[in-house]
N, C-alpha and C positions, 0 to 999 in steps of 0.2 A: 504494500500500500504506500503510493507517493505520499513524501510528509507536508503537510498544513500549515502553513503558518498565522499565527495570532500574535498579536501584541498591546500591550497595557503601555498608557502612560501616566503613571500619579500623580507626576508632579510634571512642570515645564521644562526642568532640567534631569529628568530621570525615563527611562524606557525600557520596555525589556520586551524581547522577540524572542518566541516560543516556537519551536518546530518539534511537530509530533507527527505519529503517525499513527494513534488510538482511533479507533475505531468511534465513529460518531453515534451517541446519545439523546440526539431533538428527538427523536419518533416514538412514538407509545411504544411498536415494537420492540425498537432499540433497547428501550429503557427494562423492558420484561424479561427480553432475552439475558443483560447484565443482572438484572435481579436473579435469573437462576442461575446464571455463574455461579456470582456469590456464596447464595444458599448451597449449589453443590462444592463447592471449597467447603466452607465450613461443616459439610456434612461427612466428606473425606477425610480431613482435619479429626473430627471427632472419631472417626473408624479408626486411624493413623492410632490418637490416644487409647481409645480401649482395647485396640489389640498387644499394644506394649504392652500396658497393663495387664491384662491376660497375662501375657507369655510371661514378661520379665521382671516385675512385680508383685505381682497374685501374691504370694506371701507377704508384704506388705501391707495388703490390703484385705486381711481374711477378718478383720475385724468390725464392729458397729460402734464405736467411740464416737466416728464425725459423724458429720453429717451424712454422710451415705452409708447404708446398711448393705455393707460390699460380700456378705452372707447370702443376704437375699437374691443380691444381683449373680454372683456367679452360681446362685441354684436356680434362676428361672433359667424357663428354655432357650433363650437365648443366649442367657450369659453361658450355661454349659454348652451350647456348643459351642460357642466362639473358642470357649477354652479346649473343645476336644480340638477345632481346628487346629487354633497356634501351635497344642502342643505336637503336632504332627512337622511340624517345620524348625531348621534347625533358628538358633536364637541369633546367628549373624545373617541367614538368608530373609530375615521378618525386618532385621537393624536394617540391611540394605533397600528392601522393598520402601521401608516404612518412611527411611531417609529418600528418596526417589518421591513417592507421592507427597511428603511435603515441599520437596523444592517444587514439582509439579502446585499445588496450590498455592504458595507464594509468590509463582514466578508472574511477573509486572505481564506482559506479553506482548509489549509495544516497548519502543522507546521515545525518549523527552530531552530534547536538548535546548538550552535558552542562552539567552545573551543579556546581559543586565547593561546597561549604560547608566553611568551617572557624571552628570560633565562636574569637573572640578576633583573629583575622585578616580575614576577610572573605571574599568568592564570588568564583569566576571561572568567567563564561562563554565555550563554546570551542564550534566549529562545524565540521566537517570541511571538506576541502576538494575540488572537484570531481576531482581526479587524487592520483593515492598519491605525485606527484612535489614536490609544495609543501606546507607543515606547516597543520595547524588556523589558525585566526582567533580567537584568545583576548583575552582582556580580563578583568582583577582590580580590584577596589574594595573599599579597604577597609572594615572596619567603621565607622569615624570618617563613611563617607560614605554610608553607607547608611541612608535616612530610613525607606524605609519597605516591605516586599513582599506587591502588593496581583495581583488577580484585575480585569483589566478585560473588557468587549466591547465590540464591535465589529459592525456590519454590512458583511457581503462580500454586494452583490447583496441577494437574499431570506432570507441567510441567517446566522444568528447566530455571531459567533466571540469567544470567549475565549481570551487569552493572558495572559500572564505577565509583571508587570513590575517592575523595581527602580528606588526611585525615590531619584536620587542627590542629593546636598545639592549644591547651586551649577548645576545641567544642567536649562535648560528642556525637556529632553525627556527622557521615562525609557526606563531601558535594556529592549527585552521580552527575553525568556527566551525560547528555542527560538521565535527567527525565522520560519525556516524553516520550520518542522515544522508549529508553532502544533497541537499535538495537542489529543485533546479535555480535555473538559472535569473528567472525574472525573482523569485523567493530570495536571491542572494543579493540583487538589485536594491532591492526594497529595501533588508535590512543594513546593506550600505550606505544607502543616503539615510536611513533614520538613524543610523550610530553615530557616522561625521555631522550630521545635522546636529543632534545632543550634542558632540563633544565640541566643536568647534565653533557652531555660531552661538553668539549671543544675543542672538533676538530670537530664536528657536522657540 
């Protein structure tokens, strides 16, 4: 899916241009389909937990002190068989599985890269990360170090690409803009004149 661009501006001297490639949300549908996502994560998640428990636990939890009466649970029918399952599998091949379907639930399934502009201050670019469990990959430079924000390309193959790049005083290589994404080309445009726009004029 080609990435989208959006961008905010709070204030007159601040901007930040978002490029994503998430899957769009306006449509009842849209909105339904995301709603059983969700509920199916979190219902994986919960199978993920009571099968550890089963297997690698269970003794831990043969008691009725808390609040769950872990007695009753592993003698109804469900809870025994879950328990005759797991115990039919070894205790690293359930860790392996169990490790797998949570990265599967966690995992973001799109990526998010933005450009922050603040004139007087400087840019920071930030990059989502492949799971909702570890934060963005950001990086700030200040203005003192930013020489110069140019539009290069590039051939991939038979095919032309253009990206985005910040070119920092003292770094023989310059930083590109939306990595990942590398969106096209009128997308690159736009976030060009809106960054030197913020940084450089002052009637912006």
């Amino acid at each position: 899916m080609p990435g989208r661009l959006r961008f905010r501006r709070p204030s007159p001297t601040t901007v930040n241009f978002t490029v994503s490639d998430a899957p769009r949300r306006s449509s009842p549908p849209a909105k339904i389909f995301f709603g059983i996502q969700i509920l199916l994560r979190a219902v994986l998640f919960c199978c993920v937990i009571l099968v550890l428990v089963a297997r690698l636990w269970r003794s831990y939890f043969d008691h009725d002190d808390g609040l769950i009466r872990w007695q009753e649970v592993w003698g109804s029918p469900l809870g025994s068989h879950v328990c005759q399952l797991v115990d039919t599998y070894n205790p690293w091949t359930l860790g392996i599985i169990s490790a797998l379907v949570v990265y599967g639930v966690f995992r973001r399934g799109y990526t998010e890269e933005s450009l922050l502009v603040i004139r007087g201050f400087g840019i920071q670019t930030s990059t989502s990360s492949s799971t909702y469990l570890s934060t963005a990959a950001t990086r700030f430079i200040p203005t003192t170090q930013i020489q110069d924000i140019v539009i290069h390309e590039a051939f991939k193959g038979f095919e032309v690409r253009f990206y985005l790049v910040v070119i920092v005083e003292g770094e023989a290589d310059v930083l590109v803009v939306f990595p990942h994404m590398l969106p096209r080309r009128e997308i690159l445009e736009e976030v060009w004149r809106g960054s030197r726009h913020c940084l450089y004029d002052a009637k912006s």
